[in-house]
N, CA, C and O atoms as a Maestro MAE file, in Angstrom:
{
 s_m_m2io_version
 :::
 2.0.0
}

f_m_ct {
 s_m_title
 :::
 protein
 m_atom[224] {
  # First column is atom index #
  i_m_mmod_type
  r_m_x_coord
  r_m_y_coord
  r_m_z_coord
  i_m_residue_number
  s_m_chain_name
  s_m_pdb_residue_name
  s_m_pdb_atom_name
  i_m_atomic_number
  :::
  1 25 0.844 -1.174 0.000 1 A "UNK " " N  " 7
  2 3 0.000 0.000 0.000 1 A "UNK " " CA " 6
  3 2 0.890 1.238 0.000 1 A "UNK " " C  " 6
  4 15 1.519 1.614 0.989 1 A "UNK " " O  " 8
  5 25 0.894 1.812 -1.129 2 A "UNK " " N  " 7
  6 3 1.501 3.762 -0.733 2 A "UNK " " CA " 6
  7 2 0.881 4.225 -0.250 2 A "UNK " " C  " 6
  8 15 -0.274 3.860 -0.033 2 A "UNK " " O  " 8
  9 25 1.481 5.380 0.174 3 A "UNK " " N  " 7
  10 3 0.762 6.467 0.892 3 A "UNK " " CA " 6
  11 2 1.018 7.869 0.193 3 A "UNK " " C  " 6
  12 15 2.175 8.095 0.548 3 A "UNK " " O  " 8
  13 25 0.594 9.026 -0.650 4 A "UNK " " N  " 7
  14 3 0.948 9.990 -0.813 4 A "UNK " " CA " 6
  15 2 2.189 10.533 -0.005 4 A "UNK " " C  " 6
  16 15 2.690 9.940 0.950 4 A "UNK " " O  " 8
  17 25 2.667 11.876 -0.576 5 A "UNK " " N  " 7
  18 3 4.017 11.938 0.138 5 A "UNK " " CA " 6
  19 2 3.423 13.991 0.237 5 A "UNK " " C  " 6
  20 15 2.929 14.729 -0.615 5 A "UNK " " O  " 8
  21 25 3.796 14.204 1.621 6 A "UNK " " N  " 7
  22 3 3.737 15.455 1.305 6 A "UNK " " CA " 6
  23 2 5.027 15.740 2.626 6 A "UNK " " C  " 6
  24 15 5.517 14.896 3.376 6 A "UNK " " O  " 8
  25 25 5.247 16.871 2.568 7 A "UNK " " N  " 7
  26 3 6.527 17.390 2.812 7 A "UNK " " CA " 6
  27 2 6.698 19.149 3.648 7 A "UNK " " C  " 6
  28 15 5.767 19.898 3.354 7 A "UNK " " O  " 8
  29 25 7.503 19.603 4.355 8 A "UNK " " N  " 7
  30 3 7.140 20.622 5.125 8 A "UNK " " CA " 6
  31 2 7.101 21.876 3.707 8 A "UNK " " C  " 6
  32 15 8.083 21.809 2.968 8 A "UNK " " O  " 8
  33 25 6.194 22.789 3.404 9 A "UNK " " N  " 7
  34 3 5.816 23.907 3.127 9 A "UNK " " CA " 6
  35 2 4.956 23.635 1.514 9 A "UNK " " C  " 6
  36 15 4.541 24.406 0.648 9 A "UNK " " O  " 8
  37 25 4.965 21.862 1.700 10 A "UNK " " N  " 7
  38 3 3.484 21.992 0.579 10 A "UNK " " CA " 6
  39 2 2.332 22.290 0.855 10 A "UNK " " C  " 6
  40 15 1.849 21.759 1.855 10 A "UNK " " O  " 8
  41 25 1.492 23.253 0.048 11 A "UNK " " N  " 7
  42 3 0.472 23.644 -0.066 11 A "UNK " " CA " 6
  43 2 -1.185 22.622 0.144 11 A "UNK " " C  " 6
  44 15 -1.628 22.065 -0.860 11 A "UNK " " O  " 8
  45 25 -1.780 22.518 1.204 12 A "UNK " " N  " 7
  46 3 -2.815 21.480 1.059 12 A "UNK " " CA " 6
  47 2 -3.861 21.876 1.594 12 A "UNK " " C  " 6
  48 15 -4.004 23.040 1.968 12 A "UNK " " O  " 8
  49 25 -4.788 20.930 1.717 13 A "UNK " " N  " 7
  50 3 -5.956 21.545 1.909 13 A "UNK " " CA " 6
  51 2 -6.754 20.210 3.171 13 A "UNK " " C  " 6
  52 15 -6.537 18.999 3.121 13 A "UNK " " O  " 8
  53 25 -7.549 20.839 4.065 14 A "UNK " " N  " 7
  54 3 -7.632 19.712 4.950 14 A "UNK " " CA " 6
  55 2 -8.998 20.058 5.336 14 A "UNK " " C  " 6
  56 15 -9.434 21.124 4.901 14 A "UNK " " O  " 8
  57 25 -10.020 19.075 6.349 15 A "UNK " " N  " 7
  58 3 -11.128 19.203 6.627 15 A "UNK " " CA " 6
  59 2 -11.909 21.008 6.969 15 A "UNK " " C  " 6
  60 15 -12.920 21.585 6.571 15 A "UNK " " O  " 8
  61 25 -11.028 21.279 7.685 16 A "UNK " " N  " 7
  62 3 -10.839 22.893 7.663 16 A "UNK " " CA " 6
  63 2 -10.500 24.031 7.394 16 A "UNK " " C  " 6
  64 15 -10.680 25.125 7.930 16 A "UNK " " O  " 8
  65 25 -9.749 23.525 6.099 17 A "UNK " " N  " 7
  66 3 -9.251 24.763 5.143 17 A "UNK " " CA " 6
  67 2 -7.799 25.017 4.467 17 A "UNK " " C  " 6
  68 15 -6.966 24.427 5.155 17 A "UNK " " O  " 8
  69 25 -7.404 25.447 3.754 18 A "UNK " " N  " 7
  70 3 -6.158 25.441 3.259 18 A "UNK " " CA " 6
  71 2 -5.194 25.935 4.268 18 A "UNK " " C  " 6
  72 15 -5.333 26.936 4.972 18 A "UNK " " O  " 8
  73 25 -4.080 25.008 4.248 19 A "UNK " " N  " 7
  74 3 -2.943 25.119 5.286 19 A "UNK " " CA " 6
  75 2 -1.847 25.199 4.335 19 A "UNK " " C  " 6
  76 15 -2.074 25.363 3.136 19 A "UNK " " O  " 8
  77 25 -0.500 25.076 4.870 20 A "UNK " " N  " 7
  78 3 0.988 24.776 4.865 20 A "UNK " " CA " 6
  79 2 1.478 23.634 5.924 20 A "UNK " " C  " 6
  80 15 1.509 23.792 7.145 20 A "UNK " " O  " 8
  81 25 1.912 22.270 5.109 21 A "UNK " " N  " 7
  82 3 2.417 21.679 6.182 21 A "UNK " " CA " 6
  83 2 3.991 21.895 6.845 21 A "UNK " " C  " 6
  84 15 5.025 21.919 6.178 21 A "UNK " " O  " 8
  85 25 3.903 22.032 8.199 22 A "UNK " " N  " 7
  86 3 5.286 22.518 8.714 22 A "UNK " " CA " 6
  87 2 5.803 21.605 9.934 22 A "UNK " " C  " 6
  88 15 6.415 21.880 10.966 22 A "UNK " " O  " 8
  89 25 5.342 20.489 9.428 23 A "UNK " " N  " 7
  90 3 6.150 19.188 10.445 23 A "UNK " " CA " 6
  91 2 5.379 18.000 10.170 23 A "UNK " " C  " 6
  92 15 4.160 17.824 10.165 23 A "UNK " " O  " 8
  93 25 6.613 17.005 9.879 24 A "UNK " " N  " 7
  94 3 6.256 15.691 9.392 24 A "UNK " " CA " 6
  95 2 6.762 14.814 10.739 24 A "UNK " " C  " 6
  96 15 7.799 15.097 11.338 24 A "UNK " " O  " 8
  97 25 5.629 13.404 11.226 25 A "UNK " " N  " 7
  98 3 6.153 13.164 12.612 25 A "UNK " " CA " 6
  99 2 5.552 11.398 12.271 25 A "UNK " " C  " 6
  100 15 4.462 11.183 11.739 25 A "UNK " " O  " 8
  101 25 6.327 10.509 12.619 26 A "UNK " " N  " 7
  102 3 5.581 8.949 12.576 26 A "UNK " " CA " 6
  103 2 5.109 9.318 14.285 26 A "UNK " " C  " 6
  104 15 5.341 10.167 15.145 26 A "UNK " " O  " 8
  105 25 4.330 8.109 14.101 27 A "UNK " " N  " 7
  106 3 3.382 7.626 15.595 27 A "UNK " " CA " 6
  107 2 4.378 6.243 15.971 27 A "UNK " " C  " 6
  108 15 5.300 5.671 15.389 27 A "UNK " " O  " 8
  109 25 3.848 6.103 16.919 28 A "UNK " " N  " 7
  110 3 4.700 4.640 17.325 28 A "UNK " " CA " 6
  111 2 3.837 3.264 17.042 28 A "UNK " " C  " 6
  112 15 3.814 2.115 17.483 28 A "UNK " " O  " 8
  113 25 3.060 4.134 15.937 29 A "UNK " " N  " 7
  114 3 2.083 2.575 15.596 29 A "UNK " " CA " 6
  115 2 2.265 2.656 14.100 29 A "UNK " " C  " 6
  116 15 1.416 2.107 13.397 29 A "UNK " " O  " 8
  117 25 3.630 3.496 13.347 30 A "UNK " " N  " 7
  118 3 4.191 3.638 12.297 30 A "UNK " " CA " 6
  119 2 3.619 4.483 11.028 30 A "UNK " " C  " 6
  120 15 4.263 4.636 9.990 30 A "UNK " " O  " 8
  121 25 2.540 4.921 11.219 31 A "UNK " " N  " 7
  122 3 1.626 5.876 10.482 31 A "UNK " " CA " 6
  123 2 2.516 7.328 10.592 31 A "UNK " " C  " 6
  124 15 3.375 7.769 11.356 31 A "UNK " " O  " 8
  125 25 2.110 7.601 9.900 32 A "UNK " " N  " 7
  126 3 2.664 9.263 9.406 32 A "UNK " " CA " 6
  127 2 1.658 10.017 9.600 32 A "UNK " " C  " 6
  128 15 0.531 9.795 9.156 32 A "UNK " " O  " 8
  129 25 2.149 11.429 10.611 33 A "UNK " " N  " 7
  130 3 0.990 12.775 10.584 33 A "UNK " " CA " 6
  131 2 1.463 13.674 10.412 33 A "UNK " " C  " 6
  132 15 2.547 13.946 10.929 33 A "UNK " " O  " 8
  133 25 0.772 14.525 9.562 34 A "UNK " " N  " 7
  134 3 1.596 15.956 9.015 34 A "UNK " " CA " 6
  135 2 0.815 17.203 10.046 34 A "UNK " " C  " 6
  136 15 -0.372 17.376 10.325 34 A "UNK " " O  " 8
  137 25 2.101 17.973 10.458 35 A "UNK " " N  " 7
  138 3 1.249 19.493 11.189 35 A "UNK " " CA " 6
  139 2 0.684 20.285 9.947 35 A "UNK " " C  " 6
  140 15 1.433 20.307 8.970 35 A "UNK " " O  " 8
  141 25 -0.261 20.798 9.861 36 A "UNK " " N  " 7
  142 3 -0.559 21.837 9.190 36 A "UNK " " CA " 6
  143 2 -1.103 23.124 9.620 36 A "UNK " " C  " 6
  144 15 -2.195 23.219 10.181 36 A "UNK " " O  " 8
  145 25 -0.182 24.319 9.302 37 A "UNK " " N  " 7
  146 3 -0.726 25.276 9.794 37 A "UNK " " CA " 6
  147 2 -1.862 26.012 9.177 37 A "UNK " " C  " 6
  148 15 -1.751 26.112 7.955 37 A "UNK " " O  " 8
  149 25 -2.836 26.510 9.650 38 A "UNK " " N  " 7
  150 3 -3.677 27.693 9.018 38 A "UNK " " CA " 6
  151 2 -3.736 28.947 8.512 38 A "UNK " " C  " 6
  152 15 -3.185 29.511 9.456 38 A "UNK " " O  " 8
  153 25 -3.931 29.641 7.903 39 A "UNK " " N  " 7
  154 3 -3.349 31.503 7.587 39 A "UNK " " CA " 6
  155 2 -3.755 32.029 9.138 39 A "UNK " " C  " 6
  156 15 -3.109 32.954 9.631 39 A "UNK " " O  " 8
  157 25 -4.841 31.403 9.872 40 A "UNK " " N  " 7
  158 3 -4.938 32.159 11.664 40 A "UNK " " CA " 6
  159 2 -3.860 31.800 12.558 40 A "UNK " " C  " 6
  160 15 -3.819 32.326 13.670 40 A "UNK " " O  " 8
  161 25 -2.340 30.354 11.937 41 A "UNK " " N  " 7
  162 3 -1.570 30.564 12.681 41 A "UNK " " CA " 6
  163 2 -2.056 29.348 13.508 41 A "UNK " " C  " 6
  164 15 -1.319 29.248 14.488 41 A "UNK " " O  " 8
  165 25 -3.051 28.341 13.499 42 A "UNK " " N  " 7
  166 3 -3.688 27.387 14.407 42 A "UNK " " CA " 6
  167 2 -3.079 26.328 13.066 42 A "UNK " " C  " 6
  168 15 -3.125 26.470 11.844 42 A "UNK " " O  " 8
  169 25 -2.331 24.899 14.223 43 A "UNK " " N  " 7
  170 3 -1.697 24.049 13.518 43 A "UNK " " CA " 6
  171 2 -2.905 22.913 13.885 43 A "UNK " " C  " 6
  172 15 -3.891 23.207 14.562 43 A "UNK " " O  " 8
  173 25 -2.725 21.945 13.479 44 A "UNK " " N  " 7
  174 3 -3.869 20.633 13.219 44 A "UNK " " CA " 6
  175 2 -3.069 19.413 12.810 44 A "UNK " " C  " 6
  176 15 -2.309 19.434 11.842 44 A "UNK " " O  " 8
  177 25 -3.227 18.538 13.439 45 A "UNK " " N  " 7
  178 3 -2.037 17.116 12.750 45 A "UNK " " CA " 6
  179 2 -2.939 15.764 12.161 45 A "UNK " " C  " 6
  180 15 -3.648 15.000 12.816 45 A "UNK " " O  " 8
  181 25 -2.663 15.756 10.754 46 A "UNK " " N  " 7
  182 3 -3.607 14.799 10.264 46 A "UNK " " CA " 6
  183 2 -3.003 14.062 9.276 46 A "UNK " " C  " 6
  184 15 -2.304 14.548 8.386 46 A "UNK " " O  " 8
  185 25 -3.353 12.470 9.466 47 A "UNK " " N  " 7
  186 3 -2.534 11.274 8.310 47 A "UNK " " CA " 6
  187 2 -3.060 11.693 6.820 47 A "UNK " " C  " 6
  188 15 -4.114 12.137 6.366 47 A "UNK " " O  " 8
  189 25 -2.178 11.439 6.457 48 A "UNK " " N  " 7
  190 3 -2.296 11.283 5.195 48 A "UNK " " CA " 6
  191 2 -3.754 11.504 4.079 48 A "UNK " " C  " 6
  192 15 -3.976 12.176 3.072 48 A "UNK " " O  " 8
  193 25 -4.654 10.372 5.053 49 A "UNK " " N  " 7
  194 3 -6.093 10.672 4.479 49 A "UNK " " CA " 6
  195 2 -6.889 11.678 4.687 49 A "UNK " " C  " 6
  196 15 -7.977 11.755 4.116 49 A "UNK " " O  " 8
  197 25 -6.416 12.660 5.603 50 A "UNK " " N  " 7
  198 3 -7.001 13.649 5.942 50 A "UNK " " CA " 6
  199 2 -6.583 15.070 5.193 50 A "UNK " " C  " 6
  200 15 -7.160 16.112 5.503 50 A "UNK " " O  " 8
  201 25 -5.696 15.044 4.333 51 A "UNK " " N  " 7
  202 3 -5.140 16.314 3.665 51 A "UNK " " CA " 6
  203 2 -4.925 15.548 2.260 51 A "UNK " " C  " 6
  204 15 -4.592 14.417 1.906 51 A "UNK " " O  " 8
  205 25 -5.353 16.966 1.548 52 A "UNK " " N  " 7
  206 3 -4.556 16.552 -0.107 52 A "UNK " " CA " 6
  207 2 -3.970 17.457 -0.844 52 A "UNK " " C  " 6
  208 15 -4.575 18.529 -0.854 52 A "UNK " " O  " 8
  209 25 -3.001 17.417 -1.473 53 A "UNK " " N  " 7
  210 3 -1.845 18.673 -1.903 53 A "UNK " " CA " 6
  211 2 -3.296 19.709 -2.467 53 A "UNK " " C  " 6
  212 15 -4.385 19.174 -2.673 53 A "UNK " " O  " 8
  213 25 -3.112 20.978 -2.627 54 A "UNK " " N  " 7
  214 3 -3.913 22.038 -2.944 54 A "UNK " " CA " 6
  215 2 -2.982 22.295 -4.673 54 A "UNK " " C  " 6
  216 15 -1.789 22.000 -4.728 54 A "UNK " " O  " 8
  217 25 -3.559 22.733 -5.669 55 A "UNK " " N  " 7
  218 3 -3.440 22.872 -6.886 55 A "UNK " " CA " 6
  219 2 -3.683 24.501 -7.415 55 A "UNK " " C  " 6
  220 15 -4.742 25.091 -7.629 55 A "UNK " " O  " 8
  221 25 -2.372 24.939 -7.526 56 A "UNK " " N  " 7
  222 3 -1.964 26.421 -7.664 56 A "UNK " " CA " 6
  223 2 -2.568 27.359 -6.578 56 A "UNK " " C  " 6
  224 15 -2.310 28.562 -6.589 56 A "UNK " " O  " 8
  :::
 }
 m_bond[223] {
  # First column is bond index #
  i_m_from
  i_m_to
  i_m_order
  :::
  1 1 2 1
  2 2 3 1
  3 3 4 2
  4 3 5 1
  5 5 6 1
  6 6 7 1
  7 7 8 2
  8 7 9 1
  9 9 10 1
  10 10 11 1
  11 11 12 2
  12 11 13 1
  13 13 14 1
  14 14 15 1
  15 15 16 2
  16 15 17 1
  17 17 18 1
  18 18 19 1
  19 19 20 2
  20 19 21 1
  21 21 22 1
  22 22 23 1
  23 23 24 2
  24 23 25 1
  25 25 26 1
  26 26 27 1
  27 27 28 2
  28 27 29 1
  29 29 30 1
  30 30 31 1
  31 31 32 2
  32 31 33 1
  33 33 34 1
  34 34 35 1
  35 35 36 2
  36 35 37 1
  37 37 38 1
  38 38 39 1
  39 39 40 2
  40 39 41 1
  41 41 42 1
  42 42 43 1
  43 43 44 2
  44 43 45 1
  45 45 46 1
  46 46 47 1
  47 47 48 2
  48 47 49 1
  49 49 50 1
  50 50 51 1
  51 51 52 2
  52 51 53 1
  53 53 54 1
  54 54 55 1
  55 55 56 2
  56 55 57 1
  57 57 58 1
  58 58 59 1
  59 59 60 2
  60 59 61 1
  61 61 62 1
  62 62 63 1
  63 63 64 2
  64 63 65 1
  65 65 66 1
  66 66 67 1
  67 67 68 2
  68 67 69 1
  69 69 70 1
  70 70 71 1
  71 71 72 2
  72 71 73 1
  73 73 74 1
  74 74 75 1
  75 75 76 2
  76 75 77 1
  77 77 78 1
  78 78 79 1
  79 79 80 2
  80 79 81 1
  81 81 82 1
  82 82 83 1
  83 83 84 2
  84 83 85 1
  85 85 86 1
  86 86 87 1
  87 87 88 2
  88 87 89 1
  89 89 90 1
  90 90 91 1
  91 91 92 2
  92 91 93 1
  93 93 94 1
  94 94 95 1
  95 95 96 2
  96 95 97 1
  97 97 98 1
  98 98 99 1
  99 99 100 2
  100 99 101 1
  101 101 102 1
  102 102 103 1
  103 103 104 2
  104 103 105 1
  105 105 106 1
  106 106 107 1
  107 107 108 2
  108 107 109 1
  109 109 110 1
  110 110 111 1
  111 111 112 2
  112 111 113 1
  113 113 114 1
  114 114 115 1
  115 115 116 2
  116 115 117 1
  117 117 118 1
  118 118 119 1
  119 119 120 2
  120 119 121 1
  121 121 122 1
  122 122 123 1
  123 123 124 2
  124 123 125 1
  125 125 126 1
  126 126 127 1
  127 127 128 2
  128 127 129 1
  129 129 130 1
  130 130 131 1
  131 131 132 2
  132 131 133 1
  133 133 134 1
  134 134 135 1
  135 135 136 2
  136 135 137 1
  137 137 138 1
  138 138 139 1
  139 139 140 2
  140 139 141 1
  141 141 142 1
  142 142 143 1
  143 143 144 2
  144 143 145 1
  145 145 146 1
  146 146 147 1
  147 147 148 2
  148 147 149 1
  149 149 150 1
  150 150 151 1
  151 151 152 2
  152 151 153 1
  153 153 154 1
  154 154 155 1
  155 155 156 2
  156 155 157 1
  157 157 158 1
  158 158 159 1
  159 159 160 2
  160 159 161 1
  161 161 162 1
  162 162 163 1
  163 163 164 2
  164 163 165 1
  165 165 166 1
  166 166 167 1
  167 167 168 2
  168 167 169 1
  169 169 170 1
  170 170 171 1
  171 171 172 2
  172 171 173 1
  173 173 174 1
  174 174 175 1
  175 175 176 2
  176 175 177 1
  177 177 178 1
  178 178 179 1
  179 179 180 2
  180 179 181 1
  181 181 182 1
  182 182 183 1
  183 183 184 2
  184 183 185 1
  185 185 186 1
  186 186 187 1
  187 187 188 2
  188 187 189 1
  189 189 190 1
  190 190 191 1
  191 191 192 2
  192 191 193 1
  193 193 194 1
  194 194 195 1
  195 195 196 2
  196 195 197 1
  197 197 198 1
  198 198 199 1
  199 199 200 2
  200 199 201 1
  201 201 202 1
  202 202 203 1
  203 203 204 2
  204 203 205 1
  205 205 206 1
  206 206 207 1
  207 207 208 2
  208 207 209 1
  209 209 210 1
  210 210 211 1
  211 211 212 2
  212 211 213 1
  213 213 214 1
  214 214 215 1
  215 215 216 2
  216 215 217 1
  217 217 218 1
  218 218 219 1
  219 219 220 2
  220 219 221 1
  221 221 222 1
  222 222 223 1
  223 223 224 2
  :::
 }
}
């Protein structure tokens, strides 16, 4: 199974709105969660299925 790949200062978009992700972190149950910040400055940490790169 892949997983998309996103990376600190790609552009995405998440249940609550377009962010910047600015920290990539595994769990100790080996899953990947990305921080994403908001333009209000409020960060949110969500796997993979929860964000998708944003397009221009």
């Amino acid at each position: 199974m892949s997983e998309t790949s996103f990376s600190p200062g790609d552009d995405v978009f998440t249940p609550s709105g377009r962010g910047t992700v600015i920290d990539v972190r595994a769990t100790p149950s080996g899953k990947w969660v990305f921080g994403v910040e908001d333009s209000d400055g409020a960060v949110g940490y969500f796997t993979g299925r929860g964000i998708r790169h944003a397009e221009g």
